[in-house]
Each structure stands twice: as C-alpha cells, then as structure tokens.
C-alpha positions as CSV (number, residue, x, y, z in Angstrom):
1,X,-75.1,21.8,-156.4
2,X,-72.8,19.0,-157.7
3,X,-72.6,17.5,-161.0
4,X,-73.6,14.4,-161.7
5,X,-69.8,13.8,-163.3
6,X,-68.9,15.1,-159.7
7,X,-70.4,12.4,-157.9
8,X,-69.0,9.7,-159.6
9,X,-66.4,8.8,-157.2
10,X,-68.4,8.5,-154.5
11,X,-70.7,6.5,-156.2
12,X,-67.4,3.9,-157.4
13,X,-66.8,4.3,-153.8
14,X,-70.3,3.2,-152.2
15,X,-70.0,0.7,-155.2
16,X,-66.7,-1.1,-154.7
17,X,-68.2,-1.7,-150.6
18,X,-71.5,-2.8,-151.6
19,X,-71.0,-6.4,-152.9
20,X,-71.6,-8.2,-149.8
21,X,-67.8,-10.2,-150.2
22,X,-65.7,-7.4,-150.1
23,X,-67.8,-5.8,-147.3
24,X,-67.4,-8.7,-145.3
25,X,-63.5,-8.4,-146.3
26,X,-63.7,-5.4,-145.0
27,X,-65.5,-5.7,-141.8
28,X,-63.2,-8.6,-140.8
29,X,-60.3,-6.2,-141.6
30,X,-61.7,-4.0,-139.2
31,X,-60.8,-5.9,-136.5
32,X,-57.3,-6.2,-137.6
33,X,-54.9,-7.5,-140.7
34,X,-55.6,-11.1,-142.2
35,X,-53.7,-13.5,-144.2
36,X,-55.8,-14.7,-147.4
37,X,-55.9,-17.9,-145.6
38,X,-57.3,-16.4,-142.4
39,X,-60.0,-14.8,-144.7
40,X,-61.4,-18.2,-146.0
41,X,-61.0,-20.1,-143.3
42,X,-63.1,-17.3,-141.2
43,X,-65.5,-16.2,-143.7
44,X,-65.7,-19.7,-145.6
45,X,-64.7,-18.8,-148.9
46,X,-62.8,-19.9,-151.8
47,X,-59.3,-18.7,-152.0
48,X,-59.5,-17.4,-155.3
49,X,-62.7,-15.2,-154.6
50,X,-61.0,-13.8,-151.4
51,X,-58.0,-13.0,-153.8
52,X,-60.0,-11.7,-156.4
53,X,-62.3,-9.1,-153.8
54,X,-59.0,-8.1,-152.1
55,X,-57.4,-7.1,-156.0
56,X,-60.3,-4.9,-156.0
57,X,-60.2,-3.4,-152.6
58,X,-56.6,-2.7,-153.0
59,X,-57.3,-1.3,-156.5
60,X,-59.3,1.5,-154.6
61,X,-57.0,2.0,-152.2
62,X,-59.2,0.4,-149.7
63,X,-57.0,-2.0,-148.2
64,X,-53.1,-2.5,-148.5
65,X,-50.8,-5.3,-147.3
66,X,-47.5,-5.8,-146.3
67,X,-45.0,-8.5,-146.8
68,X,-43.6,-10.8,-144.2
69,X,-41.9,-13.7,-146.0
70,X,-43.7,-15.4,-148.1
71,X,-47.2,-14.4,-146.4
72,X,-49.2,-11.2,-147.1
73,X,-51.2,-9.2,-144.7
74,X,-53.7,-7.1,-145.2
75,X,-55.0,-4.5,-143.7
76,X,-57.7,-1.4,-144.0
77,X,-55.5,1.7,-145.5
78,X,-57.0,4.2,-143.8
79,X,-59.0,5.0,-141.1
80,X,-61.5,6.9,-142.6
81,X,-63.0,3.8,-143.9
82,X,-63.8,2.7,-140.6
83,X,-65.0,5.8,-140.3
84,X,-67.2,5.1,-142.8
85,X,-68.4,2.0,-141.6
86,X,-68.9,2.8,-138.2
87,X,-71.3,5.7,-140.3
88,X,-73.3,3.3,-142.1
89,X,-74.2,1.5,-139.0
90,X,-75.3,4.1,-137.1
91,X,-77.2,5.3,-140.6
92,X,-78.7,1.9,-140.6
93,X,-80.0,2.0,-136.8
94,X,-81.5,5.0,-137.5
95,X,-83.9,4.1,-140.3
96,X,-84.8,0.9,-138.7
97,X,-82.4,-0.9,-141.7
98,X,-85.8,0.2,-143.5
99,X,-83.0,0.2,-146.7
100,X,-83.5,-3.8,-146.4
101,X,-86.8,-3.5,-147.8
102,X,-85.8,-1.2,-150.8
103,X,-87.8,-2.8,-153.8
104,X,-84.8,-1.9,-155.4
105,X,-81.5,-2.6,-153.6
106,X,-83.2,-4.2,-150.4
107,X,-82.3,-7.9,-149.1
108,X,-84.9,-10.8,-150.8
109,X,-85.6,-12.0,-147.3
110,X,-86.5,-8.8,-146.0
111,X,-88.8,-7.9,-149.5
112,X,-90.2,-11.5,-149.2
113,X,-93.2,-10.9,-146.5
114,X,-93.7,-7.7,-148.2
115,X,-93.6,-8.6,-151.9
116,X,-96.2,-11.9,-151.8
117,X,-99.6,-11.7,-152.0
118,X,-101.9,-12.0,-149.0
119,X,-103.2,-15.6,-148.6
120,X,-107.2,-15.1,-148.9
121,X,-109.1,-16.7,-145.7
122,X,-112.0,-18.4,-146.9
C-alpha cells in the first residue's frame, strides 16, 4: 500500500494536465512543436495565458523548447506523456466518459440534464 505522501506526485502530475489550457497545450504539442504564436492563433488565446500555461508545463518537465533566433519552440519532453494521453483516451472510451458526469469534477454541460429537476406534466 502507498502512502498518501507517496502519491503526491502523481497527483501534482494529474493536476498540472487537468486545467483544460494546458491540456489543450499539450494535445496540440502532440502533434508537433509550436511557436507561442502558433499556440494562440490555433487555440485562440491570449499570448500571455499561452505563456503563462507553458511556464507551468515546462516547470514540470512537461514540455521543453528550443531556441532558433529569436523564436522558441516547444515541444512535449518526453514520450511518455503521450503515452499518457493516448491512456486517458482509451480510459475515457472505456467508461463511456461517464467521468463527465462526476458531480464532482464532471463537465457543467454533461451534469446539466442530470442535475435539474424534472419538469412536472400537468
């Protein structure tokens, strides 16, 4: 059995993917490096909350870059995070992405039908 204190990287781990920004980050990186500039142009966000999810990435370890100029690219740092990924989907085809209507960590759109009241039929 593991201790709780023994779990706590994983659990910065699942944490540092599971804001919905820096997942996308890293699903786009997936398919190869990016420029910051690619990144908001293709997942329409502002420069400095592209630069401020990829500071985080990198600060796990996630995600590097190299230098070319003036420009940065970055790029998933290891392959095992596509692993990962490529994990979670198959995790989430499994279950249905039953996960979506968690009444804790599930999406609002998916809890929505599930959460309101029945309208009474008079």
């Amino acid at each position: 059995m593991t201790s709780l204190d023994g779990l706590a990287p994983a659990a910065a781990l699942f944490h540092s993917l599971a804001d919905p920004v820096r997942l996308s980050i890293v699903q786009r990186l997936s398919r190869g490096e990016a420029r910051v500039v690619d990144l908001t142009r293709e997942l329409g966000l502002a420069q400095s909350t592209v630069s401020k999810h990829l500071s985080c990435l990198r600060g796990c370890k996630l995600i590097d870059y190299r230098a070319e100029g003036r420009q940065s690219f970055y790029f998933i740092a290891t392959p095992e995070l596509l692993d990962l990924l490529r994990s979670a989907e198959h995790l989430l085809a499994a279950t249905d992405r039953a996960v979506a209507l968690c009444p804790t960590y599930g999406t609002d759109t998916a809890r929505r039908g599930q959460d309101e009241p029945k309208a009474e039929v008079r």
